[in-house]
C-alpha positions as CSV (number, residue, x, y, z in Angstrom):
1,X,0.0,0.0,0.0
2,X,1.1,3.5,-0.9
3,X,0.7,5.5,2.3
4,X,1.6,8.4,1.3
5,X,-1.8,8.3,-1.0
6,X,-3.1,7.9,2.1
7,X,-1.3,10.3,4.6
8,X,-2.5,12.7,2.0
9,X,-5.6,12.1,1.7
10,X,-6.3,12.3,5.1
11,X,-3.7,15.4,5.7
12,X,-6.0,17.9,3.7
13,X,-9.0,17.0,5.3
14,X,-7.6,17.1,8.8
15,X,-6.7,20.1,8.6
16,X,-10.0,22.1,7.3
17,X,-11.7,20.3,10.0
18,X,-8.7,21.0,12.5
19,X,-9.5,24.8,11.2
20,X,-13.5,24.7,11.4
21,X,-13.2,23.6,15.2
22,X,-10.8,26.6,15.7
23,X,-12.9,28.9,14.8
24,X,-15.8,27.5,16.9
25,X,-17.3,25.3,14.7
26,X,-18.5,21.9,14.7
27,X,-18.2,19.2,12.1
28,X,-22.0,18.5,12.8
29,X,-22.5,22.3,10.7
30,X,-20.9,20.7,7.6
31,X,-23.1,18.3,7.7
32,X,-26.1,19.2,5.4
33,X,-27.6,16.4,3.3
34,X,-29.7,18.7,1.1
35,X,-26.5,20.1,0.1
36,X,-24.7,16.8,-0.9
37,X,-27.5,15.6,-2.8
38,X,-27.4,18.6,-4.8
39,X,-23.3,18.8,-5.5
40,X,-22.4,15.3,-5.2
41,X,-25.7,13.8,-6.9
42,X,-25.9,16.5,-9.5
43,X,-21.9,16.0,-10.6
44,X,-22.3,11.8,-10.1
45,X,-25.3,12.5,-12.7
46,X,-23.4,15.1,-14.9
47,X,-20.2,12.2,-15.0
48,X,-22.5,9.4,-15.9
49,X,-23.6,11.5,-18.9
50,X,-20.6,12.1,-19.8
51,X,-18.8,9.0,-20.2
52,X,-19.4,5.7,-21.1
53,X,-20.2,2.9,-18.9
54,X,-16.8,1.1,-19.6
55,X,-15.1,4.1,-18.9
56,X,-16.7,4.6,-16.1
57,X,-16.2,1.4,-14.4
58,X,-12.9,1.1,-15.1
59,X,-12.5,4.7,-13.2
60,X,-14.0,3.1,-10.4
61,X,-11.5,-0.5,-10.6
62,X,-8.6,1.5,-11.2
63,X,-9.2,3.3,-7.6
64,X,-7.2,0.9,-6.1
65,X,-4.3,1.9,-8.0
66,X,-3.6,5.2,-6.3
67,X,-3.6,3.2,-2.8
68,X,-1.6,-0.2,-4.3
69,X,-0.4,0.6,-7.1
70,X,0.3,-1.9,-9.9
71,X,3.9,-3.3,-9.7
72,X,6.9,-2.8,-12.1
73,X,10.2,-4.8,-11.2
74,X,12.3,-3.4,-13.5
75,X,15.1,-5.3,-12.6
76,X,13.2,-8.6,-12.7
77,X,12.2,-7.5,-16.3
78,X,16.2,-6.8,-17.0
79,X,16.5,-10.2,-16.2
80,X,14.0,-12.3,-18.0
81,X,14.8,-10.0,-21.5
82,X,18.4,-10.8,-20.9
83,X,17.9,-14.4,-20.8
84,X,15.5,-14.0,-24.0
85,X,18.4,-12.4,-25.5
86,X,20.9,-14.9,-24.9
87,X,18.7,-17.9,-26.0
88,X,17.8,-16.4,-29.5
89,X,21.8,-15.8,-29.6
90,X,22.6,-19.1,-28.7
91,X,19.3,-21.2,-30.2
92,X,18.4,-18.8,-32.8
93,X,15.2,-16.4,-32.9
94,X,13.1,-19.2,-33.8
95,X,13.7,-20.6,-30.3
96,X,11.7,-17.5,-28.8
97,X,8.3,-19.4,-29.9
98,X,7.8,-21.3,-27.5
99,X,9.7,-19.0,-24.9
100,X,6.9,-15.7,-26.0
101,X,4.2,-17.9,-23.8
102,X,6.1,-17.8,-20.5
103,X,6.6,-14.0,-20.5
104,X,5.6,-12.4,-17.3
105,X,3.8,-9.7,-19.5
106,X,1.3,-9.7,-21.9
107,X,3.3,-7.1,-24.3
108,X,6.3,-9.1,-23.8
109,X,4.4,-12.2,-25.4
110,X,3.0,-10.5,-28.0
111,X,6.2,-8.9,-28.8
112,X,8.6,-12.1,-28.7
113,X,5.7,-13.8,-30.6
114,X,5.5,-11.4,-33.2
115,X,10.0,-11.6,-33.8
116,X,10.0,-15.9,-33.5
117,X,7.6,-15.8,-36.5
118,X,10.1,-13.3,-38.5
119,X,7.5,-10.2,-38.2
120,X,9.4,-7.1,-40.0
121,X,11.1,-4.8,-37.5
122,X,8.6,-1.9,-38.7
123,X,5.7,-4.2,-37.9
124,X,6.7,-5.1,-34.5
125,X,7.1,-1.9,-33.2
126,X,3.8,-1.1,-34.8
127,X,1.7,-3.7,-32.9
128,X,3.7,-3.3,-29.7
129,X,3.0,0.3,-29.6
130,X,-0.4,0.5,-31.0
131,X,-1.3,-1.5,-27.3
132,X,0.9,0.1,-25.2
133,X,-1.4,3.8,-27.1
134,X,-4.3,1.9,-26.2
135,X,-3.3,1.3,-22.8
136,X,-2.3,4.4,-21.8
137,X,-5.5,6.0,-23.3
138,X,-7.4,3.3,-21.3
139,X,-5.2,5.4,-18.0
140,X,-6.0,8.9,-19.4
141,X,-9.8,8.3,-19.8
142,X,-9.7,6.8,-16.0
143,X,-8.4,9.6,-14.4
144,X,-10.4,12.2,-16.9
145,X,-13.3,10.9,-15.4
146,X,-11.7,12.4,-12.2
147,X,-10.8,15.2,-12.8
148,X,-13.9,16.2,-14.9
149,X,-15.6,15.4,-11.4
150,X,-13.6,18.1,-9.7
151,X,-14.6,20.1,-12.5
152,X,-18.4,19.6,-12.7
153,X,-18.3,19.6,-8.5
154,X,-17.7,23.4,-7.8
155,X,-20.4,24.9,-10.5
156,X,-22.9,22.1,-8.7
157,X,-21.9,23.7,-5.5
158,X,-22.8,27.4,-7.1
159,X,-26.0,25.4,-8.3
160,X,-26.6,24.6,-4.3
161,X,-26.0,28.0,-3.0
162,X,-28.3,29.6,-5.3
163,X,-31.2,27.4,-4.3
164,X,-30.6,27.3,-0.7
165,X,-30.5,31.3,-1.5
166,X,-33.9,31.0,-3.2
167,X,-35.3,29.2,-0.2
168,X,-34.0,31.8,2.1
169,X,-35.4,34.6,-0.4
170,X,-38.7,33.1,-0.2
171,X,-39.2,32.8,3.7
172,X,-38.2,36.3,4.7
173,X,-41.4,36.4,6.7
174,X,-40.9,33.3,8.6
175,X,-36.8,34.0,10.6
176,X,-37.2,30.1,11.2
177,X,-36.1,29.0,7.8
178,X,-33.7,31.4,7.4
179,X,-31.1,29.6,9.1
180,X,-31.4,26.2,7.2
181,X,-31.7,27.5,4.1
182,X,-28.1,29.8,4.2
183,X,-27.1,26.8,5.3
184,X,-27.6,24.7,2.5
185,X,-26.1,27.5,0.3
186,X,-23.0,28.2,1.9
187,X,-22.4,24.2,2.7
188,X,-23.1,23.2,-0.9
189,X,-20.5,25.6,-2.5
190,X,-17.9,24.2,0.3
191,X,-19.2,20.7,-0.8
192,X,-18.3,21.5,-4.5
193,X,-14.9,22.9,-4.0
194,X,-13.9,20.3,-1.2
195,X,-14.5,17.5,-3.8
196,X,-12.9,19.0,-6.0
197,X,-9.9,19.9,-4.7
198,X,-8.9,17.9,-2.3
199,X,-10.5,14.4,-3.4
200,X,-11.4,14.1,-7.0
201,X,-8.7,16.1,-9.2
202,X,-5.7,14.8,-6.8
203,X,-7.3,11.2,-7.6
204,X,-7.0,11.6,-11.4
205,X,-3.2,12.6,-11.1
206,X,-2.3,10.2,-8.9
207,X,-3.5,7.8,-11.0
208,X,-1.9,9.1,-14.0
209,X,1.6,9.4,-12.2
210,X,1.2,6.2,-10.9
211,X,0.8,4.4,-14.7
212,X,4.3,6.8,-15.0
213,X,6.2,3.6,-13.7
214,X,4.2,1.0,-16.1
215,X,4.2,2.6,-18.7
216,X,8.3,3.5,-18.5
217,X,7.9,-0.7,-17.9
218,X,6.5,-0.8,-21.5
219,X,9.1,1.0,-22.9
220,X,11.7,-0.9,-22.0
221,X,9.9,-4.1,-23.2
222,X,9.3,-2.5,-26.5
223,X,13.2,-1.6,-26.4
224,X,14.0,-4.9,-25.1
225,X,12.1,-7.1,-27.9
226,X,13.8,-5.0,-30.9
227,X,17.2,-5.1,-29.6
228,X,16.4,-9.0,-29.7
229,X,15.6,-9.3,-33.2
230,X,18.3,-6.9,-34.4
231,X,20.8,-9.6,-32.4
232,X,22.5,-7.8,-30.5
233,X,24.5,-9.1,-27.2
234,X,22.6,-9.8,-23.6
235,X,25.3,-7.3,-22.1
236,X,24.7,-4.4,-24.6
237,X,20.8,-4.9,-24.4
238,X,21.1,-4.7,-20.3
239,X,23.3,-1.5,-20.4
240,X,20.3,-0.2,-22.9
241,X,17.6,-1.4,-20.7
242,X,19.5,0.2,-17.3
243,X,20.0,3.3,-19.2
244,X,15.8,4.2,-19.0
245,X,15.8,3.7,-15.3
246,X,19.1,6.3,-14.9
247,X,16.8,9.0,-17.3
248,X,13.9,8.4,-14.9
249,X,15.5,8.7,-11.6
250,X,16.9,12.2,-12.9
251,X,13.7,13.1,-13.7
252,X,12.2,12.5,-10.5
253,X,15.7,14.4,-9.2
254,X,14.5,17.8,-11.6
255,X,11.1,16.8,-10.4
């Protein structure tokens, strides 16, 4: 489990509520159901509208990932292409056939496959890129369905205050209403900016850092199969393969 996904999660909204009971308050004012059926049943409404239901779904599955995200052992994938590597040397490319099935990842297979049965070069890093494209758009369309929450979320908020302003309006005469209905309006604009900026937006770019490290995974794969069929040595291929994780770790150093 990634518990910093977690620390933060929790960090944001410790605070606000650490702040609220400063100032006197009490986490029973935040509570207002009228006003998160408006924002949070409005924007769940707008999002269902908006994407489809595959989408949608796998928005909700990939959840997980920003709490356990998926592995990459990159030097366990080092490894296995390595040993790829100095089979085809030793046994020939033709020898990967029956190798490509044992592959601890699905691009990997289709990859080795695609070299033992003496695919073009071109080709192969055509069909291994195409899925890796479809992959990452499958990621992208996850976490837009995130963010276009803490999008949708702060204009259903505005939505809330206006009504619960409109209530208020129309019960001037009675000073008993008064109180619930500012109440709904001021709560339901909190509730649309709180979801969106310290749950919903933060969600979608977690999980699109997260898929950073897979799809960096992919790349050497895709890196690791064509070096393969152009024959060149195990050693040469591992110093290639090494050479991605030294460019990411000074990116996350500039980061």
């Amino acid at each position: 489990m990634d518990i910093f996904a977690v620390i933060g999660m929790f960090l944001g909204i410790g605070f606000i509520l650490t702040g609220q009971a400063m100032e006197g308050g009490n986490l029973g004012q935040l509570l207002q159901i009228t006003a998160a059926f408006i924002v949070l049943g409005g924007t769940t409404g707008a999002i269902v509208l908006s994407f489809p239901m595959d989408t949608l779904m796998s928005a909700i599955k990939m959840l997980k990932d920003v709490f356990m995200p998926p592995k990459a052992d990159f030097e366990a994938l080092i490894t296995e292409i390595g040993g790829f590597a100095t089979k085809a040397r030793k046994e020939g490319i033709i020898a990967l056939e029956k190798e490509a099935n044992n592959a601890s990842d699905p691009l990997l297979t289709l990859g080795l496959g695609a070299v033992a049965d003496g695919s073009d070069p071109t080709l192969v890093r055509e069909m291994m890129e195409n899925q890796i494209s479809q992959q990452e758009a499958h990621v992208h369309n996850a976490a837009k369905v995130y963010e276009s929450f803490g999008g949708y979320s702060p204009t259903l908020g505005i939505i809330g205050a206006v009504m619960g302003l409109i209530q208020v309006m129309q019960n001037l005469s009675d000073p008993s209403k008064l109180g619930a209905g500012i109440a709904v309006a001021f709560v339901a604009t909190i509730y649309g900016l709180f979801a969106a900026n310290l749950v919903m937006i933060p969600l979608g770019t977690r999980i699109k850092f997260v898929y950073q490290k897979v799809f960096l995974y992919k790349e050497m794969i895709l890196e690791g199969v064509l070096s393969i069929q152009a024959g060149e040595s195990p050693v040469l291929i591992e110093r290639k393969l090494r050479s991605f994780l030294l460019t990411e770790v000074n990116k996350e150093e500039k980061g």
